[in-house]
C-alpha positions as CSV (number, residue, x, y, z in Angstrom):
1,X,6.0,2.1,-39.7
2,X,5.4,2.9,-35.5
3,X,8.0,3.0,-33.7
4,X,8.4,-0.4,-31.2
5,X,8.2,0.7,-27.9
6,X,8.5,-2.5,-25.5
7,X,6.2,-2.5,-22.0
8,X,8.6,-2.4,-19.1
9,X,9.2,-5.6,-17.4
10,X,6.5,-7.6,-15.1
11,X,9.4,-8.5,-12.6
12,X,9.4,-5.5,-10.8
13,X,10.7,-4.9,-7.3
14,X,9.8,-1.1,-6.2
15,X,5.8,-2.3,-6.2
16,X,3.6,-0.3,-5.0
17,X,4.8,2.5,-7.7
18,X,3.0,5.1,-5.6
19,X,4.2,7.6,-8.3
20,X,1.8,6.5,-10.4
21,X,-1.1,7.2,-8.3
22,X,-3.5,10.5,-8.0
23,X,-5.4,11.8,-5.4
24,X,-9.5,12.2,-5.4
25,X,-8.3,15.7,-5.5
26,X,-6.1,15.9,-8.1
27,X,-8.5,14.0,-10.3
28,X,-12.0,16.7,-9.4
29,X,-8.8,19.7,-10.4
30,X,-8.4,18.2,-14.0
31,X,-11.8,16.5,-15.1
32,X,-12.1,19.7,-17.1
33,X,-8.6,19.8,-18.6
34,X,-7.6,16.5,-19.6
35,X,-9.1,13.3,-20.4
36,X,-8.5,11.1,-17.2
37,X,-8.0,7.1,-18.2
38,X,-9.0,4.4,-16.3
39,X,-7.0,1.3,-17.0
40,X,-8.6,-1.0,-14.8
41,X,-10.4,-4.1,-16.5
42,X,-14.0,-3.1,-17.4
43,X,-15.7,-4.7,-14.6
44,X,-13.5,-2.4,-12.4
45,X,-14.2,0.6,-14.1
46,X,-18.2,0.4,-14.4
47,X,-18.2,0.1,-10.6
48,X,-19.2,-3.8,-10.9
49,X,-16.5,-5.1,-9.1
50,X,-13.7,-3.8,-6.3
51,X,-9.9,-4.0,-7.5
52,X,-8.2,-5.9,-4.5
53,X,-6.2,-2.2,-4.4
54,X,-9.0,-0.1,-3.7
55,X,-11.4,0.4,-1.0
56,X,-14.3,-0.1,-2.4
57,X,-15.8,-0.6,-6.0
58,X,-16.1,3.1,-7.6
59,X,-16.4,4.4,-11.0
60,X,-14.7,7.7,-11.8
61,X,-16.9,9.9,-13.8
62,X,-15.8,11.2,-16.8
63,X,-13.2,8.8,-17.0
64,X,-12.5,7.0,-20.7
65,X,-12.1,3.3,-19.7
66,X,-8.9,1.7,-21.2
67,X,-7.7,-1.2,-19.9
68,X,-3.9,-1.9,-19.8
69,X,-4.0,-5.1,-21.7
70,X,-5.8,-3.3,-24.3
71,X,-2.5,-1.3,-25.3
72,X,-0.8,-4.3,-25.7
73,X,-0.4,-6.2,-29.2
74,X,-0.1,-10.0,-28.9
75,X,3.3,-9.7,-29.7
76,X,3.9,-8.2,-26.0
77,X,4.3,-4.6,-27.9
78,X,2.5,-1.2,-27.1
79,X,-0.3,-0.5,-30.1
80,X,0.4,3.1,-31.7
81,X,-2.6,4.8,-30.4
């Protein structure tokens, strides 16, 4: 059986978590090395719609899109990917 590891909690207080965020530049260094994830909802990813976070709409190329709520079980548990 997985192990059961629990998503932190929603009720956060050190928002934005700027550590969690990469550069254009740092993303163009490692396209070739790594498989960058996008885990903004669909829409967001294809370029569709702009996140309220961002700029303007944009797509990353290369990127796998895998949105957040789709690592989540209903149970409020991370899936074993």
């Amino acid at each position: 059986m997985p192990s059961v590891i629990r998503p932190p909690s929603l009720l956060r207080t050190d928002w934005p978590r700027t550590h969690m965020f990469v550069s254009k530049k740092q993303v163009k260094e490692n396209m070739k090395k790594c498989t960058i994830v996008d885990a903004r909802a669909p829409e967001v990813c294809s370029g569709m719609v702009k996140a309220p976070f961002c700029a303007r709409a944009s797509h990353i190329p290369g990127a796998t899109c895998f949105p957040v709520p789709w690592m989540w079980m209903e149970q409020g548990l991370y899936r074993d990917i």
